[in-house]
C-alpha positions in Angstrom: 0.0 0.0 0.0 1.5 3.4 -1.3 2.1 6.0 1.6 0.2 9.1 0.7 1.6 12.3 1.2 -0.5 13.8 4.3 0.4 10.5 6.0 3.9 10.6 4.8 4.0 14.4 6.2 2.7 12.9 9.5 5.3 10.6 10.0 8.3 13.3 9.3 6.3 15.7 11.5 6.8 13.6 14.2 10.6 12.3 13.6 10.8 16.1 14.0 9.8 16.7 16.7 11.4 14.1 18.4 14.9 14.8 17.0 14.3 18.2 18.3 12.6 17.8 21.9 14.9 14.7 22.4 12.3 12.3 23.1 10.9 9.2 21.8 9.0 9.3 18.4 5.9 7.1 19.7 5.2 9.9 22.6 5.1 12.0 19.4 2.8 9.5 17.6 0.3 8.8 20.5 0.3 12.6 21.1 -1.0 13.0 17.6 -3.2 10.0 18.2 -4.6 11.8 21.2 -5.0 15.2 19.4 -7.2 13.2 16.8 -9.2 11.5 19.2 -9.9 14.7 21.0 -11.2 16.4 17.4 -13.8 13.2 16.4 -15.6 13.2 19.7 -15.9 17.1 18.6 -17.6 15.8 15.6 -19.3 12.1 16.9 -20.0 13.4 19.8 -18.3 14.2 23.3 -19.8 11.4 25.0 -18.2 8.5 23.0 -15.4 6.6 23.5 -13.2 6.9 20.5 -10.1 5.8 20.0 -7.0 6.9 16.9 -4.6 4.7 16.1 -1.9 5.9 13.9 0.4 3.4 11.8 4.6 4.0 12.7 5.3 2.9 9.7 2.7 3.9 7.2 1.2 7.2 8.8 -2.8 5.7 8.2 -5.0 7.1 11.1 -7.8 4.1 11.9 -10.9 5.9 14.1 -12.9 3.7 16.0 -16.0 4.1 18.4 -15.7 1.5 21.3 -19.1 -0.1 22.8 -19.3 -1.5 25.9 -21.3 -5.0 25.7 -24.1 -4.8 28.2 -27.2 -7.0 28.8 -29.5 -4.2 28.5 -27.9 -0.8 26.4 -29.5 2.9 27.8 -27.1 4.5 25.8 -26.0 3.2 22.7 -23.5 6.1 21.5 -21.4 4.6 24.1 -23.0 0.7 24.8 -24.2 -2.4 22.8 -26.4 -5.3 23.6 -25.2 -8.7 24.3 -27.6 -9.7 21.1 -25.7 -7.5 18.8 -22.3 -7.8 20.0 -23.0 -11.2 19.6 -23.6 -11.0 15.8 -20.7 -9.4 14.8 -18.5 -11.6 17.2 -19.8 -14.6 18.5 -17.2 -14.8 21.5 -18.3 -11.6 23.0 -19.0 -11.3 26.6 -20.4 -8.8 29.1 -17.7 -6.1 29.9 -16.0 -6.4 26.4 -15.7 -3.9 24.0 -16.7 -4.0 20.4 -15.0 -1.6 18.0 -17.0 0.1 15.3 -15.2 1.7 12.3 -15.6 5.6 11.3 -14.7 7.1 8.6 -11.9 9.2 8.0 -12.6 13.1 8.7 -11.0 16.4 8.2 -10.1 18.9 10.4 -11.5 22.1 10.8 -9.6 25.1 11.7 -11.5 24.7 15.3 -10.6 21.1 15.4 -7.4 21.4 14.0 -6.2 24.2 16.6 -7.6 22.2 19.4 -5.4 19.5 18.5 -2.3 21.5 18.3 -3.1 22.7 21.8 -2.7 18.6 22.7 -0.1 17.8 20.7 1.7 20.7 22.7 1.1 20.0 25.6 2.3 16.0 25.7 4.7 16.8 23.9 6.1 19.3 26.5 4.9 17.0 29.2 7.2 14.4 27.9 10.4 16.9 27.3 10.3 17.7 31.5 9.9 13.9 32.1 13.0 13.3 29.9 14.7 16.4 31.1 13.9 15.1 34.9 14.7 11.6 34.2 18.2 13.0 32.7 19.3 15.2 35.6 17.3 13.8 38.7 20.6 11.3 38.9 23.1 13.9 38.4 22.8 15.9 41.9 25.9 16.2 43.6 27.5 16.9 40.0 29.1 19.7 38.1 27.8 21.1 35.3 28.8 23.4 32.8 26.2 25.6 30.9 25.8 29.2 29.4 23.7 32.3 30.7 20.3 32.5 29.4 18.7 35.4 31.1 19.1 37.3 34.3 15.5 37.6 36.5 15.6 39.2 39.6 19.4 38.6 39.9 18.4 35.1 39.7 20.9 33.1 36.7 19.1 30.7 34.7 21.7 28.9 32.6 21.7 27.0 30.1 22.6 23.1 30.5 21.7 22.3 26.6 19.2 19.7 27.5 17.6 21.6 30.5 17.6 24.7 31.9 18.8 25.6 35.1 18.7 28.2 38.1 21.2 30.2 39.9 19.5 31.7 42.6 21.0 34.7 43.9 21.7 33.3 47.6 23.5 30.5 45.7 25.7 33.2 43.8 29.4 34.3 45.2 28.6 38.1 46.5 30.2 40.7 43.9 29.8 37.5 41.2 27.8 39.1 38.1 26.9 37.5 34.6 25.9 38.0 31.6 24.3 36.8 28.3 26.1 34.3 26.9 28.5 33.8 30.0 30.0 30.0 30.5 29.3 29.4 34.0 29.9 26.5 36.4 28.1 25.3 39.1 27.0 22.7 41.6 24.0 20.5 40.8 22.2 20.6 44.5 18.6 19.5 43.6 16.2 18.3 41.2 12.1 19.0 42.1 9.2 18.1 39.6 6.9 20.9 39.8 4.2 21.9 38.5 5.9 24.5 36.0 8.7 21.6 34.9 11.6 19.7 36.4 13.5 22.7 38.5 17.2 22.3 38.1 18.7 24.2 41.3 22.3 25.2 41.3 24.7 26.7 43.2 28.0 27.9 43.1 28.3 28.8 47.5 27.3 25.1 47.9 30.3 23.5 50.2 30.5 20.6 47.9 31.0 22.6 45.1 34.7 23.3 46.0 35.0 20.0 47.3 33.7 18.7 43.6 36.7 21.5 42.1 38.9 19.6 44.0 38.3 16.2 42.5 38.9 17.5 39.2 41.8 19.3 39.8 43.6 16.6 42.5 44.2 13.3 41.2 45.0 11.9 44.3 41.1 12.9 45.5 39.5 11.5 42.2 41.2 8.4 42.8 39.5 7.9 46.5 43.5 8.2 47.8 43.1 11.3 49.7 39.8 12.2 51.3 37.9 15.3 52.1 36.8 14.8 55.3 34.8 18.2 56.0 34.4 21.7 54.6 33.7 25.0 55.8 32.7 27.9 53.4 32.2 31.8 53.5 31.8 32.4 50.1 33.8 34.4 48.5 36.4 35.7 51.1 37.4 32.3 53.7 36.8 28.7 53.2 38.4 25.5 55.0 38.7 22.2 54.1 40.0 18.8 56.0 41.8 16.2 54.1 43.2 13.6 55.5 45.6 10.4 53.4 44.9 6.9 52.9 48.7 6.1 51.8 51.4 7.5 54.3 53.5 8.4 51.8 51.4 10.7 50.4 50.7 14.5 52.0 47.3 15.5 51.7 47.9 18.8 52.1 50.7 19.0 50.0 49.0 16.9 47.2 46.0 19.6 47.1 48.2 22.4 46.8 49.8 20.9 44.2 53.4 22.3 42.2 53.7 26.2 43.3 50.0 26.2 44.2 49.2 25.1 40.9 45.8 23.2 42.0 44.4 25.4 45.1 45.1 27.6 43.1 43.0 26.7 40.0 39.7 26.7 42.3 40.4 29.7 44.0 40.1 31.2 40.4 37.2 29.1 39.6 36.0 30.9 43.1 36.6 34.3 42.6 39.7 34.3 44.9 38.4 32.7 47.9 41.1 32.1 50.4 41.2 28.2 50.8 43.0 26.6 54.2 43.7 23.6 53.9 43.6 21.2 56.9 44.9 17.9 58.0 42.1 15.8 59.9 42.4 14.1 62.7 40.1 11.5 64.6 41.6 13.4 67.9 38.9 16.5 68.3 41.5 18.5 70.2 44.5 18.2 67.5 41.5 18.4 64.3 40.4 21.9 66.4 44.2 22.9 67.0 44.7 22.5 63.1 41.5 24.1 62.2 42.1 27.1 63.6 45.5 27.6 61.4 46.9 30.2 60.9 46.5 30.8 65.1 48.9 29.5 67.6 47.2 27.3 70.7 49.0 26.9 74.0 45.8 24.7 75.4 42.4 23.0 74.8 39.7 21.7 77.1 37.3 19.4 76.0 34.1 18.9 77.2 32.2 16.0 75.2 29.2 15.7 76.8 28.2 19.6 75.9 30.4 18.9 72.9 32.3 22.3 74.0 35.8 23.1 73.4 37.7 25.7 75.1 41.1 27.1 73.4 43.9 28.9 75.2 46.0 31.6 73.1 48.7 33.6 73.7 47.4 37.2 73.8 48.9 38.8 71.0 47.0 35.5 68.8 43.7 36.2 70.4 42.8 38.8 67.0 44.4 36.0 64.8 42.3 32.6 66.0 39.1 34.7 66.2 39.5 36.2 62.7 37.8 39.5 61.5 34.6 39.6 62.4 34.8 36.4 63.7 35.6 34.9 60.7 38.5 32.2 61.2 36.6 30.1 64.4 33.2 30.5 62.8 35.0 28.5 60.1 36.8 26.4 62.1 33.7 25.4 64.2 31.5 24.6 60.9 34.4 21.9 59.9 35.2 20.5 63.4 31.5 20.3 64.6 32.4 21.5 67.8 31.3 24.8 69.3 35.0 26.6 70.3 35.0 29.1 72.9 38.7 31.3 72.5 40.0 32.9 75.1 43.8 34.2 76.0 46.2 32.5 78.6 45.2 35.6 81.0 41.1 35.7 80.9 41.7 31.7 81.3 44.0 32.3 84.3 41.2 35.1 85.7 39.0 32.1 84.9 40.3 29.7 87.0 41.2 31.7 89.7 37.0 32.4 89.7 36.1 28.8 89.9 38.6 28.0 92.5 37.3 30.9 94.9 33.8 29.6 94.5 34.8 26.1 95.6 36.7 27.1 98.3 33.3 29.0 99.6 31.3 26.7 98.7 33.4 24.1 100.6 33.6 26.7 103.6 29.6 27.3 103.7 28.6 23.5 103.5 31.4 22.1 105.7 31.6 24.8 108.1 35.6 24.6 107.4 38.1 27.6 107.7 39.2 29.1 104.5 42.7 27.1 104.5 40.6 24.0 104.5 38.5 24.8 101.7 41.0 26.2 99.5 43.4 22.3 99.8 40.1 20.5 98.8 39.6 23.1 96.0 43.1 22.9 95.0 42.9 19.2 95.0 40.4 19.1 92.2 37.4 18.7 94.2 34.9 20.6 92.4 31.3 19.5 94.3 30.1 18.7 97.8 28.6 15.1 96.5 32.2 14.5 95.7 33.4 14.3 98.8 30.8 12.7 99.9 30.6 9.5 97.8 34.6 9.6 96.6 36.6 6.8 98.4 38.1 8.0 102.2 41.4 7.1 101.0 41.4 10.0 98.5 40.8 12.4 101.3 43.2 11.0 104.3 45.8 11.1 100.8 45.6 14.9 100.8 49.1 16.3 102.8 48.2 17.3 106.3 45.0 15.3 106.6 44.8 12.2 108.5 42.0 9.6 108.2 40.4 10.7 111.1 39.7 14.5 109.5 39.1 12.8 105.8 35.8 10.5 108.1 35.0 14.5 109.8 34.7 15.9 106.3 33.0 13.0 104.3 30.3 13.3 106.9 30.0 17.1 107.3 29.2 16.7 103.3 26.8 14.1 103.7 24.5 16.2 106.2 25.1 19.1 104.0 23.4 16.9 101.3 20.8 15.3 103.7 19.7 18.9 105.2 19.5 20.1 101.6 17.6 17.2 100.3 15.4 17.6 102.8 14.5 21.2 101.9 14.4 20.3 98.7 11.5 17.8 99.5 9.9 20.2 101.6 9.9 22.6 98.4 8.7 20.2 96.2 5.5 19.2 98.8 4.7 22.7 98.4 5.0 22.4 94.8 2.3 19.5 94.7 5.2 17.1 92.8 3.9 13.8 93.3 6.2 11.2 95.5 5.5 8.3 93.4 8.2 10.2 91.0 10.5 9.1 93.5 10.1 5.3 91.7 12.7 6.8 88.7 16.2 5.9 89.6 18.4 9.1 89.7 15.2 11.1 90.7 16.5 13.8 93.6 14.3 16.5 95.8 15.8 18.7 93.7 15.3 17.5 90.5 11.4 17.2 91.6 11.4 21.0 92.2 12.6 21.8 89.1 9.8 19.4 87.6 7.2 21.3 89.5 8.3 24.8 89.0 7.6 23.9 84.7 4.5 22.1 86.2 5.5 18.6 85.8 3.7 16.8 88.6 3.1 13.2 87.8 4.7 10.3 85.9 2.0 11.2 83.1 3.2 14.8 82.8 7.2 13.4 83.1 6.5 10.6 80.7 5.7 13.1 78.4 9.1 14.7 78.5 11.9 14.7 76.0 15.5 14.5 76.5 15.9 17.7 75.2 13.3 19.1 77.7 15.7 18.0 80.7 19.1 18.6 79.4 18.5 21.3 76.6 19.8 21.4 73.6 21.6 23.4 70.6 20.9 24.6 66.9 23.6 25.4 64.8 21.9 28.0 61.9 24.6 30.0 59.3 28.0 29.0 61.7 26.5 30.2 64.5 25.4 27.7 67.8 22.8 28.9 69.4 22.0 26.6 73.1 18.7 26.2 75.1 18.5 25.4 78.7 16.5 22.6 79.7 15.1 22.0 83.3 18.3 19.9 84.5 20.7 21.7 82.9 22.5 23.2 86.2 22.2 19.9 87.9 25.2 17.7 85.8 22.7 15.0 84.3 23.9 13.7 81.1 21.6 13.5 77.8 21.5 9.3 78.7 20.6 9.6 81.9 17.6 11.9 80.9 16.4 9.6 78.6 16.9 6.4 80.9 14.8 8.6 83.6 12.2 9.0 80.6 11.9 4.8 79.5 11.4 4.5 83.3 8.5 6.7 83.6 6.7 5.6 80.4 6.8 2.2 81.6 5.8 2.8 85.2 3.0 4.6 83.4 2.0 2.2 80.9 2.9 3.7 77.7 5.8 1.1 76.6 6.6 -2.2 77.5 9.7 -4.1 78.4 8.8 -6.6 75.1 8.8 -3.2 73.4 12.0 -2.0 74.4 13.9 -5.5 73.8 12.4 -5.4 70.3 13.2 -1.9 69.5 17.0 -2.6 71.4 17.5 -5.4 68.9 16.3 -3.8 65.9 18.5 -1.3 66.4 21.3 -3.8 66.8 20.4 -5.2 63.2 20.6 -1.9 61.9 24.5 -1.1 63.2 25.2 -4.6 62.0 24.1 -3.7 58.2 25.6 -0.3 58.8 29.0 -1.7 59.5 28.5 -4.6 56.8 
């Protein structure tokens, strides 16, 4: 059978298209196939089922009107009797379908518009499913495309199969383009929306340097050196940890490269951002020490639990390890994950000499000991009253100039200092209406109880409902800076686990959980570190 030339023109329509929108040519085909469907009910009527079929290879377009086969038919532009379905084919059974030939129709200018307006539309439906499909796999990538148009000072750029956006938060500050500019940048995200696949880019993204860095350092490509954590201020600081998984090889040295020759092609790429780069380290105190490079530090204090560090510098590299504006242990906090408190060899001295004239008063008030007394227990590195009075007697009668006799006179003095207190405490929290039967929770004090009842916490009910973070507090970390909430323990030492032991106790004393819920939930959580670490 010849091909006719409407059909023919049909068929190179759609090779057209496709070719041009990068998609397959039988989305093009059952677009068309759609559009005509859409125009015959226009002309058989809106109500009936009609199906197009176009021919791939011959371009002929078949219209047929399905009927439903029914018992009885109320509506027969759209249903057909079991009788009559039966005479043109003898197998048909309720719920089937009998096609019924039309005859072939032209188009209007109406129809013909209206089926444009389809073919448009799949057709672009299918070009952002392609264009997802393409780049939904290719976050965490760079890409390399030209400026489009500037909106708003957002950039959308050109990717040649997609379009993408550079918002103007994602942009290094002072960083302008143009029409026509090549620009590279950071795939971060893909979204299907309603509008289209989004394609959101950045070029202040942290991983976008790290991604520079591959390309430029062998050694990184190749999964020999590592890039443990990165810090950014775009445009004017950024640090980065690396550490080596060959000892013969320098990390830093490697990413530095001949004369600067590789930091030195992404601090181009990054409009001269300064780039440190650090050696990591599983110690926190030596990975802090190196993070705050160029500074010099003459002591750090760790404090896990609150994970807090303190660092000691020599005065004149106070201005240095702080930065400007704060700058350089912002930084070094974002890539250690610690917050760092800075503070010179003389406010830490000032420091100390604080704490130790506390304890010494406190020791006086509670033990009714002279000042002399007070400051050797101080000075001994006793730093609370419940230490004294639960710490072995031997670690007392060790002290110089006290015997065993005065180490028994002071671990008791500090035991009725905690009785008398608890007992206030407990007279508070009767006030208070705390229930006792919160005294069931191992670790529960007086004390704690009054700081339940002050927040209105009065039963198990109202303590099973707590969080962890409730008790202890906790921090948010938003832009480099850590900002920390109190909780209703946090000035009475109690860890984050032993909050939320205190918590499983009073949800099952109150019936929430279970103990079967707890061993299945314990050994759940056991499979999941064993296919973690598999």
């Amino acid at each position: 059978m010849a091909v006719s030339a409407n059909r023919l023109e049909l068929l190179q329509i759609a090779d057209a298209v496709a070719r041009e929108k990068v998609i397959d040519r039988e989305i093009v085909l059952a677009a068309m196939a759609d559009a005509i469907q859409k125009a015959a009910r226009s002309r058989y009527g809106t109500e009936s089922n009609i199906r197009a079929d176009i021919n791939p290879k011959t371009g002929e377009i078949r219209l047929q009107r399905l009927l439903e086969v029914v018992e009885k038919a109320e509506d027969y532009s759209t249903q057909i009797p079991l009788e009559l379905a039966r005479d043109r084919n003898p197998d048909a059974a309720l719920g089937d379908f009998i096609a019924d030939p039309l005859p072939p129709m032209d188009f209007g200018r109406i129809a013909a518009q209206s089926a444009k307006q389809v073919i448009v539309q799949k057709v672009r439906e299918a070009e952002r499913d392609r264009q997802f499909d393409e780049f939904k796999d290719r976050v965490g990538e760079i890409v390399n495309g030209t400026v489009k148009r500037v909106e708003y000072g957002n950039v959308i750029v050109d990717l040649g199969r997609g379009e993408g956006i550079i918002r103007r938060d994602e942009m290094i500050p002072r960083e302008n383009f143009r029409y026509g500019d090549r620009v590279r940048a950071y795939v971060y995200d893909v979204r299907r929306e309603q509008r289209g696949p989004q394609i959101f880019l950045s070029r202040t993204h942290p991983q976008f340097m790290v991604k520079l860095f591959t390309m430029e350092v062998p050694e990184i490509y190749d999964g020999i050196i590592q890039v443990k954590s990165v810090a950014r201020d775009p445009g004017s600081r950024a640090k980065i940890a690396v550490i080596s998984n060959d000892s013969s090889i320098d990390p830093v040295g490697a990413c530095v490269g001949m004369r600067g020759s590789r930091v030195q092609a992404v601090v181009g790429e990054l409009q001269g951002e300064k780039i440190d780069i650090i050696p990591w380290s599983n110690e926190p105190a030596n990975f802090v020490v190196n993070a705050l490079q160029p500074a010099e530090v003459a002591k750090v204090v760790l404090d896990e639990d609150a994970e807090r560090i303190e660092v000691v510098v020599p005065d004149e590299q106070l201005s240095l390890a702080i930065g400007r504006r704060g700058q350089n242990v912002r930084l070094a906090s974002q890539l250690t994950g610690w917050d760092i408190d800075i503070m010179t060899e003389a406010e830490e001295s000032e420091r100390r000499q604080k704490e130790f004239n506390e304890r010494t008063n406190l020791f006086m008030d509670a033990l009714d000991v002279d000042e002399m007394v007070g400051q050797v227990l101080a000075s001994e590195g006793f730093a609370a009253v419940e230490e004294l009075a639960y710490v072995d007697l031997d670690e007392i009668s060790s002290i110089d100039g006290f015997d065993e006799e005065t180490a028994q006179e002071i671990q008791d003095r500090a035991r009725e200092y905690l009785e008398r207190l608890e007992a206030e405490m407990d007279e508070k929290r009767k006030a208070l209406g705390v229930a006792d039967e919160l005294r069931q929770i191992n670790g529960m004090t007086a004390q704690m109880m009054v700081a339940l009842g002050e927040d209105g916490i009065k039963t198990i009910e109202d303590f099973a409902g707590c969080a962890a973070d409730d008790l202890v507090g906790w921090t948010e970390r938003k832009n480099g800076e850590t900002k920390k909430f109190e909780g209703l323990f946090s000035k009475l030492e109690v860890s984050r686990v032993e909050a939320e032991q205190m918590v499983v106790q009073a949800r099952l004393l109150a019936g929430w959980i279970t103990e079967a819920d707890l061993a299945a939930e314990a050994e759940e959580a056991t499979e999941d570190e064993a296919e973690q670490e598999a």
